[in-house]
N, C-alpha and C positions, 0 to 999 in steps of 0.2 A: 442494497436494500430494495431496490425498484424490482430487478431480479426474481426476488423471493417474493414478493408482492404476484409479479406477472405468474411465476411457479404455482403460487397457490388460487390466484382466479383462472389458468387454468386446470388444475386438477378440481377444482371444483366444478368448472364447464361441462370438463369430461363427465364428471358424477352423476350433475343433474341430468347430463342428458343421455348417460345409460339408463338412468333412473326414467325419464320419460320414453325411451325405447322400449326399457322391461312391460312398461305398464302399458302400453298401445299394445305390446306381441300379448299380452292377456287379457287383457280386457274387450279388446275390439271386436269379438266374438262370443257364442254363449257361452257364459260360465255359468256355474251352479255354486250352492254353498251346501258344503256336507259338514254337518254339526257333529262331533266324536264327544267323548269324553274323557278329559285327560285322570290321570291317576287320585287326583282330589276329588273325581266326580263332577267337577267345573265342566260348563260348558265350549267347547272348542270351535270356531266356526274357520275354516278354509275353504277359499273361494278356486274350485277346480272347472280345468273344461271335461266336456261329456259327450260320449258320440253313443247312437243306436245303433245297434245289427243287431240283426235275425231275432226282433222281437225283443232284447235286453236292452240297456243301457249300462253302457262302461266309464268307470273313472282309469285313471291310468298312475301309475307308477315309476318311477327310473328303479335301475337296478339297485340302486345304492339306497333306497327306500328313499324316507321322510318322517317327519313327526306326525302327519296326519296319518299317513299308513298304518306307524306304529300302535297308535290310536284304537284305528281302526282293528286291526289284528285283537286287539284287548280285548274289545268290548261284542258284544254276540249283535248289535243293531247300531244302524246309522242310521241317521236324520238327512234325507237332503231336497231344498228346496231349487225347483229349477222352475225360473220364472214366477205366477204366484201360487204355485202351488206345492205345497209341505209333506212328503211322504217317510214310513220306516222303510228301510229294507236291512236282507242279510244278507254279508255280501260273498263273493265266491272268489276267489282267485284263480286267474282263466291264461297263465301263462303260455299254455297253445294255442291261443289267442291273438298272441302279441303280433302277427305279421298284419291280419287284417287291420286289425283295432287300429297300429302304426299309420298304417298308410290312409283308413279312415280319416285318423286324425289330421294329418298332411293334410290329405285333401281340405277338411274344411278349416282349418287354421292356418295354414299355407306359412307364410313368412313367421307369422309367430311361433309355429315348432318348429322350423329351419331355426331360430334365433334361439331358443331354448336348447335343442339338440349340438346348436355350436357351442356357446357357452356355459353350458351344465354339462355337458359329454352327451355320447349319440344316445338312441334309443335301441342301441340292443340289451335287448336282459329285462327289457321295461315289461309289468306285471299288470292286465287288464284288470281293472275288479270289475265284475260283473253285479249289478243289482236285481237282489229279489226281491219284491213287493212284499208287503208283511201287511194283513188285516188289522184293524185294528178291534 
């Protein structure tokens, strides 16, 4: 019994503290929250990082998509606030892209996409979305 007892405060250890590793490699730098709308029309909010080049700003993808992606693909505008301020854009899929954007992102998140790229799979194939400002 004691055994099973030890078994299970450790898999638990382990969990929480994947679970506090995930969320330091995300958090610890800027994130944004880009608002989609899932298929009800509900409100979707996912909290993504964000790098700049040549004037744009990029969200990022793995190959194997996501639910926010899918979302996003759906619907013609996304909402996203970075820092306190709330903008529309449309977004562009910029797959020729992906070497800069990558290594951008390396740079400024450093250990937390080394930690992401080991444990979700690398980043090749990963999909820049690019953002366009929309008037309102």
């Amino acid at each position: 019994m004691k055994i099973l007892i030890w078994i299970g405060v450790a898999l638990l250890t382990l969990s929480l503290g994947f679970g506090l590793v995930q969320t330091l490699a995300s958090e610890r730098v800027e994130v944004v929250e880009l608002e989609t709308r899932n298929e009800q029309g509900e409100h979707v909010i996912t909290r993504l990082w964000i790098m700049d080049y040549e004037g744009y700003q990029y969200l990022r993808v793995g190959a194997d998509g996501s639910g926010w992606f899918s979302r996003l693909v759906a619907n013609d505008t996304v909402q996203v606030t970075r820092g306190d301020v709330t903008k529309r854009y449309r977004t562009v899929q910029r797959p020729d892209l992906d070497k800069p954007i990558n290594e951008l992102m390396q740079a400024k998140y450093t250990w937390g996409d080394t930690f992401f790229a080991t444990v979700f799979g690398s980043r090749e194939g990963s999909i820049p979305i690019e953002l366009h400002e929309l008037e309102d």
